[in-house]
N, C-alpha and C positions, 0 to 999 in steps of 0.2 A: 338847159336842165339845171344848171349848177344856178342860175338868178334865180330861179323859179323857188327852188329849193330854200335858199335862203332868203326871200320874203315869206313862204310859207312858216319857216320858222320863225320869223320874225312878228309873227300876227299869231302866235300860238299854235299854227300850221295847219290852219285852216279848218278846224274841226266845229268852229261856233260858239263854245262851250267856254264856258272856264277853267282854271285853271287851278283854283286855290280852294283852300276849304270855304264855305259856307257864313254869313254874317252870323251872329249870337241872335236866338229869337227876342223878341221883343211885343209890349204889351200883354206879359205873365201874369197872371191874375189869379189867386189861389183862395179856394170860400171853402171853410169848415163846413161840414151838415152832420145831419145826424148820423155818427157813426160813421162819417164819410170825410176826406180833404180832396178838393176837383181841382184842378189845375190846366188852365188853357193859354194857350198862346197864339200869335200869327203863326201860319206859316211862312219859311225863310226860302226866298227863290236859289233854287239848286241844292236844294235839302234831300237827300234820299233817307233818315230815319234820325232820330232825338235819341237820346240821352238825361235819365234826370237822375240829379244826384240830391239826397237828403240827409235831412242830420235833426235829430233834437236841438243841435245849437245852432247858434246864430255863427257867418262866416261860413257857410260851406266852402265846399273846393271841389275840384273834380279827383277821382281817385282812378288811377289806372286800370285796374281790370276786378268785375265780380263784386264782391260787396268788402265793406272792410268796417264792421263795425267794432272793431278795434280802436281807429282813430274817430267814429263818430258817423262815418259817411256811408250809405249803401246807395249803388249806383244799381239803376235800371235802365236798361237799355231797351232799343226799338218804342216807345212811349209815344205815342199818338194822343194829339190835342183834340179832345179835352182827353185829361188821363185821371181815373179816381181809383183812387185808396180805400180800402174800406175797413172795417176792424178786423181784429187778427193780425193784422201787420201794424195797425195802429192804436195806440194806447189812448181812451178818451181824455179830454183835460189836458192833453199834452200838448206843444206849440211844435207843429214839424218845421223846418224851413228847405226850400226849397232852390236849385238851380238845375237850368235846360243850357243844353248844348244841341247844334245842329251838324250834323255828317254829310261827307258826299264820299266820293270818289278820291279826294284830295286830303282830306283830314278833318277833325273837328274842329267845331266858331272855338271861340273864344264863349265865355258863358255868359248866360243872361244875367239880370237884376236879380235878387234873392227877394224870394218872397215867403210869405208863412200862413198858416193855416192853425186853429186847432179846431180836429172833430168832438 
């Protein structure tokens, strides 16, 4: 019982699954419309929900909880690809830029490429 036990742990303990957060999505692609900014990505194997964080400027970050347009950043969470913006949250003429993050069970990727949009 006691081998048994310690190859199980030794293989992650035999559950199948991973172990660690999720890779950062990739092939982000973000197209201003009319009165609109759409943003899509792959999806990331062992993702259970996204993350996107935005800014008027360029260098986003991710910001720990809620929005914080204080330093520049509002984070939305649960965000399914494609994700669109529409006005009222978005000012025309304006350049949003953008970063996705992907969640599991284990913690969030690392964030994708920044990309930008203006509607």
């Amino acid at each position: 019982v006691i081998i048994l036990f310690i190859t199980l742990s030794a293989c992650g303990g035999g559950s199948g699954g991973t172990s660690s957060a999720p890779d950062a999505p990739t092939n982000v692609v973000s197209v201003g419309g009319s009165g609109t900014v759409t943003t899509s990505w792959d999806d990331v194997d062992g993702a259970t929900s996204y993350n996107m964080y935005m800014s008027t400027m360029p260098g986003v970050t991710p910001v720990e909880t809620g929005s914080d347009m204080s330093m520049g950043t509002m984070k939305y969470e649960n965000v399914t690809s494609p994700y669109t913006h529409e006005m009222g949250v978005l000012t025309a003429g304006t350049t949003y830029y953008c970063i996705f993050t992907a969640l599991n069970a284990y913690g969030e990727s690392a964030a994708s490429e920044e990309v930008s949009a203006v509607p």
